[in-house]
N, C-alpha and C positions, 0 to 999 in steps of 0.2 A: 898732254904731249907725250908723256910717259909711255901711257899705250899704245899711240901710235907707232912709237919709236919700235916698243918690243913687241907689240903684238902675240901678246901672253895669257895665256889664260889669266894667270895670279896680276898682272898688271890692270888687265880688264875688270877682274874682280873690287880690286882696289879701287879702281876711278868710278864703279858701280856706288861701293862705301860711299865714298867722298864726296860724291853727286846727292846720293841719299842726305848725309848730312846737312850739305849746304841746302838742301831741299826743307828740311824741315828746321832750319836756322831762320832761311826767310819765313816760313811757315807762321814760326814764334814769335818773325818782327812782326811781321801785319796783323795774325791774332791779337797781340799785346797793345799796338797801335791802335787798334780799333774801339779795343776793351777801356783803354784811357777816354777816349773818343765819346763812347757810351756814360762811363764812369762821372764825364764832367757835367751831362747832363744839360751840357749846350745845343740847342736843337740847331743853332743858325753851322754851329762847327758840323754836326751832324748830316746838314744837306750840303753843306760845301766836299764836306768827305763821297757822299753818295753821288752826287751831281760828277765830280771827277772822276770816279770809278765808272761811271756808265760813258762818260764822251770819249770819243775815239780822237785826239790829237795829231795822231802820227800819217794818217791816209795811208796811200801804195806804198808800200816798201819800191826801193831802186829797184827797179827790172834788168836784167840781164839781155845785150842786144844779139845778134845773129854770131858777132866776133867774137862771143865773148865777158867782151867789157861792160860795164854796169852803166846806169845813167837815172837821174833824178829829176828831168827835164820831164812836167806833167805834160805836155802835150807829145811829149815822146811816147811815154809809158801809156798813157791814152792809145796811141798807135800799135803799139806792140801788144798791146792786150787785143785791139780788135784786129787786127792779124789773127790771134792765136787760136780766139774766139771761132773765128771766120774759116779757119782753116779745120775744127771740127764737129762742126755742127751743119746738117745736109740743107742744102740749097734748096730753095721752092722751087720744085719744075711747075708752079700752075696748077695743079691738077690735085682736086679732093680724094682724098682716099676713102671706100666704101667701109663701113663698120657696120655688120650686123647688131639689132637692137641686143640689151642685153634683158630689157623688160618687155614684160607684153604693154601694148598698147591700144588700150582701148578702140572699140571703132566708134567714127566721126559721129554726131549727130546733127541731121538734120533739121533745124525748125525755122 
């Protein structure tokens, strides 16, 4: 909040620090976490730890609507995504586009 307030080189500086720190304080917990983890040589605590680490829980974050306002409603955020989607990536007209080969191609045989 600090930096935002003063918008200061030396405040920026400072929440750079302090970002740094807390960055490798978590850093320390999980390393250390993990190292117990390993340490106790339970294999069932080992794939309960690993199994968690890979599943994703949380799905779409709240999406943001047209107003504004946010919304956590999945067949919403369903909507709004294929809008967003839809709106840039180019429409089929139909029609193959030609590409020159990039290899040679043998010719056919007949038998």
């Amino acid at each position: 909040m600090r930096y935002r307030k003063l918008n200061t080189i030396e405040s920026k500086q400072h929440y750079n620090e302090v970002a740094h720190k807390c960055k490798e304080i978590v850093y320390d917990f999980i390393r250390l976490k993990e190292e117990k983890i390993i340490e106790s040589k339970n294999l069932g605590q080992f794939y309960r730890h690993v199994n968690s680490r890979l599943s994703c829980k949380s799905g779409v974050a709240p999406l943001r609507r047209n107003d504004g306002t946010y919304t956590t409603d999945n067949q919403e955020k369903a909507n709004i995504l294929n809008d967003f989607f839809g709106s840039v990536f180019t429409k089929d007209d139909g029609t193959d586009p030609y590409f020159t080969s990039r290899v040679d191609v043998p010719p056919a045989h007949n038998y």
